[in-house]
C-alpha positions, 0 to 999 in steps of 0.5 A: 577711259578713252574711246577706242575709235579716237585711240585708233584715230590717234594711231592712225592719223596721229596730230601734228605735235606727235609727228613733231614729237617723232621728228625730235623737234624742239619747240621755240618762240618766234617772233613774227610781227607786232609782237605776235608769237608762234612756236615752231617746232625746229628739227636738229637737222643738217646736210651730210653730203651732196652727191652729183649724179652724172653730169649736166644735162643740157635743156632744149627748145622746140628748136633744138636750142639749149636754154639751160642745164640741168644738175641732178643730187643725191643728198643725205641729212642727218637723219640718215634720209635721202632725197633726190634733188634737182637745179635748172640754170637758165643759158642766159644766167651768164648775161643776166644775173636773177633777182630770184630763184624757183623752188619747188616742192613735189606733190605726193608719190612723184618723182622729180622727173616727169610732170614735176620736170615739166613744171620746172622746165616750162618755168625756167624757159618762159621765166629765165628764172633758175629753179631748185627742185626738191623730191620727198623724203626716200625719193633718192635712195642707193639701197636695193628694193629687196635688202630686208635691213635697209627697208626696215631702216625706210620704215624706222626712218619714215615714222619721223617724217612730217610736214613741217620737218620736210618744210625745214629741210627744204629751206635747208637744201635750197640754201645749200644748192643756191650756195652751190650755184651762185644762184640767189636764195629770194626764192618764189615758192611753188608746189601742188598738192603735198609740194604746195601744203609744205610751202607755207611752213617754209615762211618759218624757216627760211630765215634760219638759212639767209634765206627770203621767200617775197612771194608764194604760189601754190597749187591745190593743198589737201586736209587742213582739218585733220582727216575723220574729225568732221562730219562729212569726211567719209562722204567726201573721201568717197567722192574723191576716186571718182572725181578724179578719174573724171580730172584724169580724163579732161587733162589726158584728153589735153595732154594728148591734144598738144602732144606732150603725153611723153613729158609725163612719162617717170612721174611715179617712182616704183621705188619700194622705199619711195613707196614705203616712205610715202604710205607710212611716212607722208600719208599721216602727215597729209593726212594729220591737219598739219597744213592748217596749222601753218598759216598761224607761222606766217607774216600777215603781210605775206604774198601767197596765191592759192589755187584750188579746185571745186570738185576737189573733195579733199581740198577744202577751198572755204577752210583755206579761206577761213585760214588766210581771211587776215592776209590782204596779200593773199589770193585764194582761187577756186577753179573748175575741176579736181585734184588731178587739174592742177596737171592740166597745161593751163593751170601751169600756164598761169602760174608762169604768168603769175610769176612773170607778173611777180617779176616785172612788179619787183623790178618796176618797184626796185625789188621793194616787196612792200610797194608791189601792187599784189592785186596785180600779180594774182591776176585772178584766175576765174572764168575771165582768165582762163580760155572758154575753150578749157572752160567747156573741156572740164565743165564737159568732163567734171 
């Protein structure tokens, strides 16, 4: 008879396959290199309709000059999921065509707007790279908060959501909207914290769509090992709140330092299907181990860079280390601070640094990834990268 705390566990926090399962996926063989074979779970679903909503909005510099637009979507699968979606073209795409494009997945409960806005902002202003931003499942949704049918229809919905699922409908939405803007479908692949557990999923699907994904950068992934199956999780669950209210302070205090408190402003969504979507839907799947499972579905030569946080009790920086000791392209780095730091201004300006340094690379070796010194692009963000300043403002805090 089987334990009923492992019942309940299973209840819970259901693993990976039964998310899978829920997703009405068809598992596959596919081939990755010399042989090797991963089976992925492929999830039958297809893009119903791309609705616009509103017109461009022009994007402005400090200076008041326009340096690109940004187009909103509302976009349906056949799952009968919405989500929102966003697309920054850069005002100088009609001089230059991009060898790439960004695409971003959101962190858990955000919105696109907000943080996630500002992220896609500063890297199309510092990069004159397009990007492609896509909100989670539920982020846009049509149906009032309080109609009683369509909240049962979120929760229904919610029950197939997994990470994998949202990897494949990310590549499958990034397709479509580069289609949909002559923009190219090389996509750098960013993300933090949900956005970034997602991404490494990514590399399994893009395929499927014509899509290429040269270079990854992600930015504090939670729970590879799925959450009460180790000694030690409650302890480091009950660290966490208070960790991170310590983070929310150090980036607060420098947010309103350089006056851009106001950019963050409709980063959480009070959307109750959102809501719902998140607590019953992404929350298992975070929660699951899923993101461990996806370094197995990934090229050995594959570029990704892996930015965690010492004081991030969730993160877990030696398991992801462990995950990834066979890719010699990859970089994991564990910096000062909490979860919360990957909103702090420095740890997104390196990450435009980064991928400028991917840019210049490709173009140096003619777009020929296999030459790229890597070493290079990673540039390792330790103590000897990041100002002293900063160093002092979160060892201060943290």
């Amino acid at each position: 008879m089987k334990n009923p705390a492992a019942s309940l566990h299973d209840l819970i926090l259901p693993a990976p396959k039964k998310l899978w399962v829920r997703g009405g996926a068809e598992m596959e063989w596919q081939e990755l290199e010399n042989g090797r074979q991963e089976l992925i779970p492929v999830f039958p679903i297809t893009i119903e309709s791309i609705e616009p909503l509103g017109s461009a909005e022009p994007l402005r510099d400090n200076l008041e000059r326009i340096i690109g637009h940004r187009y909103s979507y509302r976009i349906q699968t056949s799952d009968g999921i919405e989500r929102e979606a966003s697309v920054y073209t850069p005002a100088s795409i009609k001089q230059e065509a991009p060898d790439f494009t960004v695409l971003l997945d959101t962190a858990w409960f955000t919105t696109l707007d907000g943080h996630n806005d500002n992220v896609a902002t500063t890297i199309l202003s510092e990069t004159s790279l397009p990007v492609i931003s896509i909100g989670a499942e539920h982020s846009a949704v049509s149906s009032s908060a309080f109609n009683p049918v369509a909240l049962g229809k979120t929760v229904l919905q919610s029950a197939t959501i997994s990470l994998a699922k949202s990897a494949q409908s990310s590549q499958l939405i990034g397709a479509a909207l580069a289609e949909l803007h002559s923009i190219p479908t090389h996509f750098i692949k960013v993300g933090e914290s949900r956005g970034g557990m997602v991404s490494p999923a990514q590399a399994a699907y893009a395929e499927r769509y014509d899509n290429e994904i040269p270079y990854m950068d992600i930015t504090a992934p939670c729970v590879p090992i799925r959450l009460f199956e180790e000694d030690g999780d409650m302890l480091r669950l009950g660290q966490f709140p208070m960790s991170e209210v310590m983070g929310a302070v150090a980036v607060g205090v420098e947010t309103a330092r350089k006056k851009i408190t106001n950019r963050l402003l409709g980063t959480v969504s009070l959307n109750a299907h959102f809501g719902i979507s998140n607590v019953i839907g992404q929350a298992p799947a975070l929660a699951s181990g899923e993101a461990g499972e996806f370094p197995k579905w990934m090229r050995r030569d594959s570029a990704i860079h892996i930015v965690t946080f010492g004081n991030d009790s969730v993160s877990r920086p030696e398991v992801w280390k462990d995950l990834y000791a066979e890719f010699p392209n990859a970089a994991i780095i564990t910096l000062h601070g909490t979860h919360m730091t990957l909103a702090h201004p420095e740890t997104l300006r390196h990450l435009v640094d980064r991928i400028n340094k991917f840019k210049v690379e490709s173009k140096t070796k003619s777009n020929i990834v296999s030459s790229i010194d890597w070493k290079k692009v990673h540039l390792k963000d330790d103590d000897r990268r990041i100002s002293s300043k900063h160093l002092q403002e979160l060892k201060q805090v943290i």
